[in-house]
ZARO-839692 format. One line per 10 residues: number of its first residue (from 1); for each residue x, y, z of C-alpha. Coordinates in nm, 3 decimals, decimal comma. Layout:
BEGIN
NUM> X:Y:Z  ...
***
This chain:
BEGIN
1> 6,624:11,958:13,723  6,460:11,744:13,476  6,717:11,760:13,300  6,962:11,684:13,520  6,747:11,348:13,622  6,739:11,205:13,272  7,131:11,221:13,222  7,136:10,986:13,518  7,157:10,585:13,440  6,863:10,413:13,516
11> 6,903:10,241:13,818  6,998:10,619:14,014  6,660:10,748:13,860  6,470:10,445:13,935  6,242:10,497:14,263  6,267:10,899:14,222  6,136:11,001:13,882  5,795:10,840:13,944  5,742:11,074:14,296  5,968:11,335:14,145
21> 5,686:11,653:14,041  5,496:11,557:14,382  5,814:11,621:14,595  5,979:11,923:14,466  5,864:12,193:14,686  6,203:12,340:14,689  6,359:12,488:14,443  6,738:12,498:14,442  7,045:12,496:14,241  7,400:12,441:14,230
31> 7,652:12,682:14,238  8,060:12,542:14,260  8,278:12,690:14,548  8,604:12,504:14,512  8,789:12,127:14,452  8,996:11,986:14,692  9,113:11,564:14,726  8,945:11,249:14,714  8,729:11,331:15,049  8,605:11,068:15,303
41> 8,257:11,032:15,448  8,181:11,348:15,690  8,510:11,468:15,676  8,320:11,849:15,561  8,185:12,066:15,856  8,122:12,415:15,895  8,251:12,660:16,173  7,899:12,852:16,365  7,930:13,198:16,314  8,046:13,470:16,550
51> 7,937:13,777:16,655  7,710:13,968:16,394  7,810:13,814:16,119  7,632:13,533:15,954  7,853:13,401:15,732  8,030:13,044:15,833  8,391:12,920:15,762  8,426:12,563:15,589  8,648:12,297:15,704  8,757:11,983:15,498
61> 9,020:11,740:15,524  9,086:11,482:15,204  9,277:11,199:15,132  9,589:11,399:15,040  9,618:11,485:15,392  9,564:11,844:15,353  9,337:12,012:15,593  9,204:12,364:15,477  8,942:12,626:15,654  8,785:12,865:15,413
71> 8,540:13,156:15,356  8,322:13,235:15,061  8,316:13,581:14,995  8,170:13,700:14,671  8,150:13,323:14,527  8,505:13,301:14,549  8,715:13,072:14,848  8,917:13,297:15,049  9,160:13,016:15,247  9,181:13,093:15,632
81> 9,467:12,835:15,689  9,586:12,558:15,544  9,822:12,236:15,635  10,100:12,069:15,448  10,045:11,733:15,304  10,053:11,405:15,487  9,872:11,121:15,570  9,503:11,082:15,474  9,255:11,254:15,644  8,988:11,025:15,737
91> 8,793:11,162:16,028  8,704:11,552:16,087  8,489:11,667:16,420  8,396:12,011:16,550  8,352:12,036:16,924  8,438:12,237:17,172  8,622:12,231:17,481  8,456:12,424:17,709  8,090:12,382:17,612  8,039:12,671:17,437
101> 7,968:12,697:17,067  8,188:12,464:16,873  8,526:12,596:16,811  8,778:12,362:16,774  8,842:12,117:16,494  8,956:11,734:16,555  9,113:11,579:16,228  9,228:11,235:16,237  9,526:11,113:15,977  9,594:10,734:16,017
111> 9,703:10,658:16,413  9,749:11,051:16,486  9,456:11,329:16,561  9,573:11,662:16,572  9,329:11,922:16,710  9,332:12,302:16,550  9,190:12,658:16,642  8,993:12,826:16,392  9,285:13,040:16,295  9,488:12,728:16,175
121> 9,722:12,691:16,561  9,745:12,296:16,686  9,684:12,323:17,065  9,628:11,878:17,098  9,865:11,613:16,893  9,833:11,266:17,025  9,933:10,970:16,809  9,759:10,666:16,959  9,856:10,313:16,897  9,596:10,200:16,703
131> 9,659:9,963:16,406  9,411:10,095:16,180  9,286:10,453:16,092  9,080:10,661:16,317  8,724:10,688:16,124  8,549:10,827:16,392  8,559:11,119:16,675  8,403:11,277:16,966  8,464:11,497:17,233  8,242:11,512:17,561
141> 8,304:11,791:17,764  8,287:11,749:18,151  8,217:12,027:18,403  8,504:11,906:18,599  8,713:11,693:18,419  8,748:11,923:18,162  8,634:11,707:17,890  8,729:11,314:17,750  8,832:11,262:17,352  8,665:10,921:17,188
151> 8,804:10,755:16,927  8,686:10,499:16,703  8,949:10,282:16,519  8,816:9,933:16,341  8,666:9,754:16,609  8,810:9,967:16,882  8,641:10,268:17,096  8,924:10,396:17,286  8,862:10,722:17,513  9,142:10,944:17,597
161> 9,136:11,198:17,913  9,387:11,442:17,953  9,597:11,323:17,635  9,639:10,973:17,851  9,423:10,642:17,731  9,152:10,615:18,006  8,975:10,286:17,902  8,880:10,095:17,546  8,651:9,854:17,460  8,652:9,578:17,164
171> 8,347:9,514:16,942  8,278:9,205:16,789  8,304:9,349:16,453  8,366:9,678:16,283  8,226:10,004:16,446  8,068:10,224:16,131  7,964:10,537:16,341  7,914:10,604:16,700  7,701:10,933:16,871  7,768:11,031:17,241
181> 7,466:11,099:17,508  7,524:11,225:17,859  7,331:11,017:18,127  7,082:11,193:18,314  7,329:11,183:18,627  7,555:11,430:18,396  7,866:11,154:18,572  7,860:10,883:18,268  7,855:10,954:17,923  7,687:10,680:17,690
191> 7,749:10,584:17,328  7,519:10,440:17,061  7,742:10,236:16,866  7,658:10,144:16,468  7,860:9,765:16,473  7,862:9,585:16,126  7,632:9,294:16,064  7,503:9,342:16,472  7,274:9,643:16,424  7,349:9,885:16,735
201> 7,430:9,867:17,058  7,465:10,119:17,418  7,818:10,133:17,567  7,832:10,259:17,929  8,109:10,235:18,100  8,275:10,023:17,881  8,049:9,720:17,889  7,770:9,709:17,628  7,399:9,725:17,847  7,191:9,708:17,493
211> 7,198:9,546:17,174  6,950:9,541:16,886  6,990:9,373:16,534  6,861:9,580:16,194  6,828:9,383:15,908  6,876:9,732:15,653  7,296:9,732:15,825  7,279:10,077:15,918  7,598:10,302:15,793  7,583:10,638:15,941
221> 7,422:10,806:16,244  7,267:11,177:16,307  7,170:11,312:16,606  6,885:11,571:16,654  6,956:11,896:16,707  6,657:11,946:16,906  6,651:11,639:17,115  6,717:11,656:17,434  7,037:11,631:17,599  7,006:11,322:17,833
231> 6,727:11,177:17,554  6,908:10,870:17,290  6,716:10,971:16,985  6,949:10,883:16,663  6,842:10,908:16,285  7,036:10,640:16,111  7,090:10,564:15,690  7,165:10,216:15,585  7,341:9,996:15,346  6,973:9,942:15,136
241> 6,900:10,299:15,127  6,701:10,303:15,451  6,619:10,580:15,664  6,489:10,514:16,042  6,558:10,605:16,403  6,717:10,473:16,715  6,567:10,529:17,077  6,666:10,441:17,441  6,428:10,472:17,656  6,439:10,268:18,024
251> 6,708:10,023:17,954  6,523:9,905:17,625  6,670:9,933:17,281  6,405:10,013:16,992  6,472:10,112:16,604  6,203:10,212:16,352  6,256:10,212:15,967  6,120:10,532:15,844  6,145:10,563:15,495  6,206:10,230:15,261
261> 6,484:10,194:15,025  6,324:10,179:14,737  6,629:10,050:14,540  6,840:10,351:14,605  7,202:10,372:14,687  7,304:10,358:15,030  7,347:10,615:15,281  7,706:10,761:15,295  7,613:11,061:15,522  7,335:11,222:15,689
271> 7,282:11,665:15,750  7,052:11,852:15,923  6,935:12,181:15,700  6,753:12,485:15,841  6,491:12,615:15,581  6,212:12,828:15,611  6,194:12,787:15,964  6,147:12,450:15,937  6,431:12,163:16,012  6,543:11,875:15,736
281> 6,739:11,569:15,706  7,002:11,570:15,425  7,100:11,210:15,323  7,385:11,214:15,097  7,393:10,862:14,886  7,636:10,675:14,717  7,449:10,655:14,396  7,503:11,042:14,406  7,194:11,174:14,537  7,094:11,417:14,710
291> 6,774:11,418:14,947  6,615:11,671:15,214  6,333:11,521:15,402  6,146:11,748:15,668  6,115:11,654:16,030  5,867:11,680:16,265  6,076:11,820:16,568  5,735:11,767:16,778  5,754:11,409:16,689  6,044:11,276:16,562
301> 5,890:10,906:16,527  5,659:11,038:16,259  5,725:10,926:15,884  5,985:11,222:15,686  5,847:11,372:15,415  6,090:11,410:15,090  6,067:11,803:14,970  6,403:11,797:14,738  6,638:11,563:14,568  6,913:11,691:14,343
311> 7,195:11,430:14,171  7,556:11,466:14,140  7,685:11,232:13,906  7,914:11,077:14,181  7,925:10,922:14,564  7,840:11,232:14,789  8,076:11,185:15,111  7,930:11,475:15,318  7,616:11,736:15,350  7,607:12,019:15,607
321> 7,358:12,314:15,646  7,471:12,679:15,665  7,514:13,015:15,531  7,848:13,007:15,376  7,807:13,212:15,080  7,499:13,417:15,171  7,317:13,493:15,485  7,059:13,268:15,365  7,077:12,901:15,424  7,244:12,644:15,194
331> 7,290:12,329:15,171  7,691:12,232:15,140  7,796:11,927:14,931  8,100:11,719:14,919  8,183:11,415:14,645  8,404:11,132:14,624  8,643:11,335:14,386  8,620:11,635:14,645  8,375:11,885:14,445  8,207:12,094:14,700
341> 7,939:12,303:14,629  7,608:12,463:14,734  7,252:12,391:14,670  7,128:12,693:14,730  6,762:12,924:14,626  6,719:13,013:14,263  6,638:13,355:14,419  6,945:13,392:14,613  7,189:13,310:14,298  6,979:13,553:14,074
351> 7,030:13,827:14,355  7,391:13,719:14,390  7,465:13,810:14,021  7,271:14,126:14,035  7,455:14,298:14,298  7,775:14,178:14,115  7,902:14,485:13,962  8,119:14,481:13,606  8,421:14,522:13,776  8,398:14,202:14,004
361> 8,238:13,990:13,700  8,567:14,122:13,501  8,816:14,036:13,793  8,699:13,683:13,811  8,733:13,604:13,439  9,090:13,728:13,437  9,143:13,541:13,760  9,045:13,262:13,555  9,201:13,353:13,261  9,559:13,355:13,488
371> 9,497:13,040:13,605  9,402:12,850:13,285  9,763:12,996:13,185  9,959:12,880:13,469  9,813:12,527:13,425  9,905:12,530:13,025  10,277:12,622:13,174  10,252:12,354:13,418  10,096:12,061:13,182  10,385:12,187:12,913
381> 10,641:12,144:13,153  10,534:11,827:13,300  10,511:11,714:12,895  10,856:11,815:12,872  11,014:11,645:13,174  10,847:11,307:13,107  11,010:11,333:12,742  11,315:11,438:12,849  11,321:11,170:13,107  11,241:10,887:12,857
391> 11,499:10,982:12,602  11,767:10,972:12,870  12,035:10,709:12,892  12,056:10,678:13,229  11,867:10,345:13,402  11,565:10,474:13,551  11,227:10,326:13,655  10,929:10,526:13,533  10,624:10,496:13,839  10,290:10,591:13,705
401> 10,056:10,667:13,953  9,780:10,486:14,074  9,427:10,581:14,006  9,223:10,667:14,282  8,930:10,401:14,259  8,723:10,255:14,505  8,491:9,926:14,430  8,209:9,753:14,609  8,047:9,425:14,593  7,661:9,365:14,757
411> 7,498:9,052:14,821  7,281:8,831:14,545  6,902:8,986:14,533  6,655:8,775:14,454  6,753:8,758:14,082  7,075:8,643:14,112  7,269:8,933:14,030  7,568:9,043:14,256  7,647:9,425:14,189  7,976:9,567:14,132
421> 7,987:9,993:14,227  8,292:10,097:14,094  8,387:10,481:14,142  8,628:10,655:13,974  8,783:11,004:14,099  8,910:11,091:13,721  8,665:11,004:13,420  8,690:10,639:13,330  8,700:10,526:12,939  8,684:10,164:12,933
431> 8,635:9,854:13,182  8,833:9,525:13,005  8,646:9,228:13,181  8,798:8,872:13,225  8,686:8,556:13,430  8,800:8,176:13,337  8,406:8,088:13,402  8,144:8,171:13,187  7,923:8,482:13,294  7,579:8,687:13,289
441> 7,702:9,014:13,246  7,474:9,346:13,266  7,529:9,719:13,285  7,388:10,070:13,308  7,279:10,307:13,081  7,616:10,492:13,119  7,813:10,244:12,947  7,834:10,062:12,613  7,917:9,644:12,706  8,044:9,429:12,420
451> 8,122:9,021:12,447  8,380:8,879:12,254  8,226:8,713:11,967  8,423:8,387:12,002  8,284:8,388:12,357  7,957:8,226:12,257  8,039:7,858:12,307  8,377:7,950:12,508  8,398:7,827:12,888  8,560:8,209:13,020
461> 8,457:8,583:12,984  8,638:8,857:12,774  8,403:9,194:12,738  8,471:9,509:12,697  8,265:9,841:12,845  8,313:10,171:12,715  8,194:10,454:12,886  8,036:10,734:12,796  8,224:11,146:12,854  8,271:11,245:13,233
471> 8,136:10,854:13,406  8,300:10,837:13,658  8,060:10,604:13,820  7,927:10,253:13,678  7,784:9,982:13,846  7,819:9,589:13,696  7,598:9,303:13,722  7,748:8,970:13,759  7,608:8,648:13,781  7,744:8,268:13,720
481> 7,621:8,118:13,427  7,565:7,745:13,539  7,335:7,490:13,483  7,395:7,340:13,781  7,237:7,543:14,105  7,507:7,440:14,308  7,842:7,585:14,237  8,142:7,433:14,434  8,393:7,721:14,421  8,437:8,092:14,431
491> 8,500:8,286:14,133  8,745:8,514:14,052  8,660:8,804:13,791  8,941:9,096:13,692  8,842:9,397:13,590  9,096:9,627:13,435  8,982:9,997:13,490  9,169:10,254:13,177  9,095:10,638:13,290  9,009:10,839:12,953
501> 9,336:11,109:13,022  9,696:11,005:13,024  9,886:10,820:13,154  9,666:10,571:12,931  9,774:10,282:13,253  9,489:10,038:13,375  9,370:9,977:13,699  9,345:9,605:13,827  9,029:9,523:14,039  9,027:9,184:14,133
511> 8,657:9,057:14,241  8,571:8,733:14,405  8,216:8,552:14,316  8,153:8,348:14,642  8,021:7,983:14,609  7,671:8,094:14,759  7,607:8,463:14,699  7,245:8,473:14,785  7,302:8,440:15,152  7,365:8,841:15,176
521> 7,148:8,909:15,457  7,251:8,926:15,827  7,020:8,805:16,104  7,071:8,800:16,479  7,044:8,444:16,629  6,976:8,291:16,954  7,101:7,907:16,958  6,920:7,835:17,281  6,619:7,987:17,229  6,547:7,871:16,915
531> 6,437:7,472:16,894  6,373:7,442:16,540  6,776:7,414:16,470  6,749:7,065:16,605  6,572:6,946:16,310  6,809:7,130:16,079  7,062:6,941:15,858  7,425:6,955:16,083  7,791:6,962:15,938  8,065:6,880:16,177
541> 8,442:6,949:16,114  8,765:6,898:16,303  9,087:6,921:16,230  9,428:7,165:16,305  9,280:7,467:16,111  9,260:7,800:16,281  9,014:8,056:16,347  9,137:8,244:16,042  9,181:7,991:15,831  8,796:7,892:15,873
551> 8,733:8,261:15,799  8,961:8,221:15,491  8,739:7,930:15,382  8,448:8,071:15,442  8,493:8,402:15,275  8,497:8,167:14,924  8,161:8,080:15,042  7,977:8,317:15,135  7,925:8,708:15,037  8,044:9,009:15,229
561> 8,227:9,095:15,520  8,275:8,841:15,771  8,340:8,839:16,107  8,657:8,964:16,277  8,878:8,605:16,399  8,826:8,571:16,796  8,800:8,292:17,014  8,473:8,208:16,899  8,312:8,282:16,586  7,930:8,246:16,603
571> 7,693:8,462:16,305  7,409:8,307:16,076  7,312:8,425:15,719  6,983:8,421:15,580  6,878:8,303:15,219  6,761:8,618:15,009  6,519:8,454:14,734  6,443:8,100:14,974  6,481:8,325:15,330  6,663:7,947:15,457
581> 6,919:8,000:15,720  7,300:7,926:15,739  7,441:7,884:16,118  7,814:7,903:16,110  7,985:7,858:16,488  8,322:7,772:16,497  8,691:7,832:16,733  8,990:7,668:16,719  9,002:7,281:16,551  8,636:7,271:16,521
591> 8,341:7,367:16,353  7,989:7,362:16,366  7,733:7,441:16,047  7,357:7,434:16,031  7,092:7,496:15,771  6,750:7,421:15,689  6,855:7,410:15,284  7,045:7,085:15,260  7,248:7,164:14,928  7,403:7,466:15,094
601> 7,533:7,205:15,353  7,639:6,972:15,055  7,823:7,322:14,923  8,014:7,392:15,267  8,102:7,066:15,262  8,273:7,034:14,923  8,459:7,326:14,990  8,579:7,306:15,321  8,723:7,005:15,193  8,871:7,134:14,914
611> 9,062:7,415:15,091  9,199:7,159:15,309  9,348:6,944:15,090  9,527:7,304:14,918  9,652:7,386:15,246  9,709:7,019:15,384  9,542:7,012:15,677  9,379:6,702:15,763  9,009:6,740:15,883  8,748:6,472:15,989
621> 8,373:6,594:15,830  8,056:6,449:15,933  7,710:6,537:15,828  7,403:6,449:16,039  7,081:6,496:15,764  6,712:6,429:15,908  6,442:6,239:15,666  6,191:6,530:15,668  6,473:6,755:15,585  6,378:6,841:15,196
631> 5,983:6,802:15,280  6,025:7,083:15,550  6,217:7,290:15,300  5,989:7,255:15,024  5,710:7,379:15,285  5,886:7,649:15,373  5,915:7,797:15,034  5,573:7,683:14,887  5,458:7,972:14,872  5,803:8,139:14,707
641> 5,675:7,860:14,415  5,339:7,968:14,370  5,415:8,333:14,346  5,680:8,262:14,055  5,450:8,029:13,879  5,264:8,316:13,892  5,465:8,587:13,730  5,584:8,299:13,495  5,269:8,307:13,362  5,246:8,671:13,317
651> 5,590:8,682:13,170  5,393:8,421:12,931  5,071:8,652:12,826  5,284:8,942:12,790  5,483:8,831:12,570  5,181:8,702:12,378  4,980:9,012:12,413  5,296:9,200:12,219  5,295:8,987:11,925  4,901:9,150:11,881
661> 5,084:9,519:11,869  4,752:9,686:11,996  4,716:10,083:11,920  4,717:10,292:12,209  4,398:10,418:12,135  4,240:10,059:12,134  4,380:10,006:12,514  4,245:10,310:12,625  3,905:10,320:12,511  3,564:10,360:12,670
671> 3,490:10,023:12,531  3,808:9,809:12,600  3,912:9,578:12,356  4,096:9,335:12,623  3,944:9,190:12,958  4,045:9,303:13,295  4,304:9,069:13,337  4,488:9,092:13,030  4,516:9,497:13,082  4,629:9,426:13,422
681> 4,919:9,209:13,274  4,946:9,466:12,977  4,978:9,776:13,221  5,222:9,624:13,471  5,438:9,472:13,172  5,484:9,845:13,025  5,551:10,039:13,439  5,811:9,734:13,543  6,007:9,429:13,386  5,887:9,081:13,457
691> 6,082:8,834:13,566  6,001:8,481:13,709  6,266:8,263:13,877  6,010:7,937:13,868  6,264:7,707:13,677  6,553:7,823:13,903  6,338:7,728:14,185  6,229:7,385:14,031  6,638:7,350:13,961  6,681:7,420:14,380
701> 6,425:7,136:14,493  6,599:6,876:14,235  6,882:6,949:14,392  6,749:6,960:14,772  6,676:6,569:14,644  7,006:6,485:14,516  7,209:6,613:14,763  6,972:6,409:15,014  7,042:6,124:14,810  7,442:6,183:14,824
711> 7,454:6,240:15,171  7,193:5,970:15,297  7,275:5,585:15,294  7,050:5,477:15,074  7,110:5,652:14,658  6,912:5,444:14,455  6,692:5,516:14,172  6,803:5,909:14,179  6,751:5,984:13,859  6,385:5,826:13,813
721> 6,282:5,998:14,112  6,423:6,325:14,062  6,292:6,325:13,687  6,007:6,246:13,837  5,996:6,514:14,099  6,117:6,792:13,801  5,827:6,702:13,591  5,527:6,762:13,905  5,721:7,072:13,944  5,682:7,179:13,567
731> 5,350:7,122:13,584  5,281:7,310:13,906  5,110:6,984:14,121  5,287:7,113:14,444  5,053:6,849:14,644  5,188:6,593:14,462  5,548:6,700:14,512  5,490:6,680:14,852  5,309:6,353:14,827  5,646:6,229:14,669
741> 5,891:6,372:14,911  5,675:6,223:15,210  5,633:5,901:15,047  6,103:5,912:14,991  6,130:6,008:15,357  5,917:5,735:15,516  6,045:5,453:15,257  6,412:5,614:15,392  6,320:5,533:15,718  6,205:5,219:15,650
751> 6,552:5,119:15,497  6,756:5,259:15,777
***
């Protein structure tokens, strides 16, 4: 396993490899069953057994739109049924109708959901009219009613009762997962909804009775086996690697974050694993890991402990407990490019190829040997057609296919840095990089990145990344190289992706740098609750734009997914290095924005009115900017300052205490050769990297004063004062910056 952990790239092993020999109270291995598609998030389940036997049947659906059940019998698949190709697969759900033992299967392909018996027969085919692809299902049985089917399409929940649309309700935004409860009258049934950028929420009856925000943006939901059944108790993952719980309890909506993030990928799909009597939590991550954390079923509130984390090199998309290939219990695995296999006991593969006898270990190599043949055949005559075809005369038009590649972009941390996850199902060779703006460009440890050498004093980007054998993951750093901390437009970065097999054809991905990528971070926001907005700095703007037109604008501005156009658009963003807010509220011909941070209402403003002269609509823009705005802003992040003046100074006797190139054995000796604060500096230099963002900050308040200066009625002497203002900052007299910035807001005053 250690082995396995140091072919990973740094940033998977980061978090992990310190806690790693303290963990690993399991001890299990992989062992491949079979590869089907590109496979979807929880679209792998497996069938309970029946009767005697303990062995369980697998079901997967992938993005080919094949749906196959199969058994494992002597570490070979043995398929039980299997469907013809069609639409993608995107949602698979055991349940059963008559609430028994799970024994039907639910697969969803686009608009349509199909339901199958365990011997392959469709008994249910319904093809809704939903506009986007099913992602989610459920099935509640009812004593009487026989039982109602839930859907969950985009922003939808739509539930179905004898193959008719009962009722639906619209979120706000996206629904990511949803879990059924039955009420404790056994007449309603309740869901606990996962909504993007809102947290969760309780729909009963088709109105939602409970809402709670969570900062982490919870993905994925699992629900207990051993909670009770009129009890909400939900285990959620989330986007930052989180790991907590969701209760309901008297009408009141709680969460609690379990187990940090730690800088690990976030949470595709959560499992439940039986082993040795005791009951686990699988989370399945999109950096590829693979983590089992054990539950106290007396007290599910209680803090998980991690007992075994495996990685697989690519995005896992499902993890199920079961005995599939012994009557032991294993852990089942699905990735991205639709490897599944088992994590299973050393002891239990050992015994496995004991009882194997000569003749079996003989009949699977020339099983294998057959097939390796039949794919030469096919690869020759594939070689031969595309020849053929390309010496021919007639007019043709030669269609490559497209490579099966899936990209996400996160939020600005503290540093700057927006990331760039780009997953590959085939193994990529090299990533061509252009951008007409000059960049920061990083990488991982996977992956070889080259600049253009011309590029040095050049205003745009051309690099070059070439991969190392088998990546088929690699995550980018990006970040705007400007002097000036307030950038007026997005940017737009292509990234041509060139697989390492043929056809040698390239994969556009085209990214888009918003204008103010550190506001990443969702926060739930009560306008008439909270009086401090009053004194924030305002932005007005009317005109004959739209609702998604605004949404257009804004999505050059600001990171991530925003929200769905409605009637009334109302979300705020938080600041992740200053934690200043952005308040965004607009409809139809008007539009309201509010923040504490006065350039990022200089920043809306430019570019709102930008986009409006592309488009040519005319708008009217007013700003309304208090005196005191820049001194309360510089008191709400004095304390940001002092910390990074801080670490700057670190960063400073670091680098210093290098240049001496002390011996190990002089650090570590009974008599030390440095004082306690220099080792302290030493020690932490050598476990973490130090970074300081004090000039960025000193470049923010500048600007907080400019843009006050812009905006205001009276701009005289700006560049006195602000060179005045830079140079307190430098030298870290924060009393007199404030001195200065009360001293500019009463003299303001005075003038107006």
């Amino acid at each position: 396993m250690l082995k396995i952990l140091c072919q990973q790239s740094e940033k998977d092993v980061a978090g992990i490899i310190i806690i790693y020999y303290r963990v690993m109270d399991y001890d299990l291995c992989r062992i491949d069953y079979f590869i089907s598609g590109i496979t979807y998030p929880d679209t792998l389940k497996i069938l309970p057994s029946q009767g005697q036997k303990l062995e369980q049947k697998v079901v997967v659906g992938d993005k080919t739109g094949v749906l196959q059940c199969l058994t494992i019998r002597d570490e070979e698949p043995v398929i039980q049924f299997k469907t013809l190709p069609g639409k993608p697969i995107t949602a698979v759900q055991l349940t059963s109708t008559n609430g028994t033992q799970p024994d039907k299967i639910f697969a969803a392909s686009g608009n349509e959901v199909k339901g199958y018996t365990k011997k392959g027969k469709v008994f249910f085919s319904i093809e809704t009219a939903l506009s986007e692809p099913v992602t989610s299902i459920l099935y509640v049985s009812r004593c009487v009613f026989g039982g109602d089917l839930i859907l969950c399409s985009g922003r939808t929940i739509t539930f179905y009762r004898d193959s008719k649309e009962h009722q639906s309700y619209v979120c706000k935004d996206r629904v990511l997962d949803m879990a059924a409860f039955i009420a404790p009258n056994n007449a309603k049934v309740r869901l606990l909804l996962l909504i993007a950028h809102k947290g969760a929420g309780i729909l009963e009856n088709g109105h939602l009775v409970a809402h709670i925000a969570i900062s982490s943006g919870p993905s994925r939901l699992a629900t207990p086996p051993v909670a009770q059944v009129a009890e909400i108790k939900c285990f959620y993952g989330a986007a930052d690697g989180s790991v907590g719980i969701i209760t309901y309890e008297e009408t009141t909506l709680s969460s609690n974050c379990l187990v940090e993030g730690r800088g690990l990928g976030s949470v595709v799909c959560l499992g439940w694993f039986y082993s040795n009597a005791n009951l686990h939590l699988a989370v399945g991550r999109n950096d590829g890991s693979v983590q089992l954390y054990l539950i106290d079923v007396e007290n599910l509130h209680l803090k998980p402990r991690l007992k075994f984390t495996y990685f697989s090199g690519e995005p896992v998309t499902s993890v199920v407990g079961g005995c599939v290939g012994t009557d032991e219990g294993e852990l089942l695995v699905a990735t991205f490019s639709g490897r599944i296999f088992a994590l299973r006991s050393k002891f239990l593969i050992a015994g496995s190829v004991t009882k194997a006898s000569h003749e079996n270990l003989a009949a699977r190599r020339s099983k294998l040997e057959i097939e390796i043949v039949r794919l030469e055949k096919q690869t020759a005559n594939e070689r031969e057609k595309y020849q053929r075809n390309s010496r021919s005369l007639q007019a043709g038009l030669s269609t490559p296919p497209l490579l099966d590649i899936e990209h996400k972009m996160s939020g600005a941390t503290r540093e700057g840095w927006q990331e760039v996850d780009i997953t590959s199902a085939v193994p990529l060779d090299m990533l061509f990089i252009y951008c007409s703006k000059k960049l920061k460009l990083l990488t991982d440890s996977a992956a070889v990145l080259s600049v253009c050498s011309s590029q040095d004093s050049a205003s745009d980007l051309l690099a070059t990344v070439r991969c190392q054998a088998g990546t088929r993951r690699i995550w980018l750093r990006l970040r705007v190289a400007s002097t000036n901390s307030t950038v007026l437009e997005s940017t737009r970065v292509l990234i041509y992706a060139l697989p390492t097999g043929a056809p040698r054809v390239a994969r556009l991905l085209s990214i888009k740098l918003p204008a103010l990528p550190y506001y990443s971070q969702h926060e739930e926001f009560d306008e008439n609750n909270d009086h401090s907005i009053k004194s924030w700095c305002q932005l007005h703007v009317t005109g004959g734009f739209s609702v998604a037109e605004m949404t257009f604008w804004l999505s050059d501005i600001l990171p991530g997914d925003l929200p769905r156009p409605a009637s009334n658009v109302a979300f705020l963003r938080v600041h992740s290095l200053l934690g200043t807010k952005l308040y965004c509220q607009y409809q139809r011909g008007s539009a309201v924005f509010k923040s504490n941070n006065i350039s990022t209402v200089s920043s809306v403003r430019s570019i709102i009115s930008n986009c409006s002269i592309d488009k040519r609509i005319r708008v009217e823009i007013s700003c309304d900017i208090p005196d005191d705005c820049c001194l309360k802003s510089f008191k709400l992040i004095e304390n940001i300052i002092s910390i990074a003046y801080e670490k700057k100074n670190q960063v400073t006797l670091a680098k210093a205490l290098d240049l001496l190139e002390l011996d190990t054995k002089a650090i570590n000796a009974e008599k030390p050769v440095l004082c306690k604060e220099y080792y302290t500096v030493l020690k932490n230099s050598e476990s973490e990297i130090l970074q300081s963002n004090f000039d960025e900050l000193i470049d923010i308040v500048v600007q907080w004063y400019l843009d006050w200066r812009s905006l205001s009625v009276n701009g005289n002497n700006t560049v006195d004062q602000s060179n005045k203002l830079c140079t307190l900052l430098k030298d870290y007299k924060l009393d007199d910056v404030t001195k200065v910035l009360s001293e500019l807001t009463e003299f303001n005053h005075t003038c107006e």
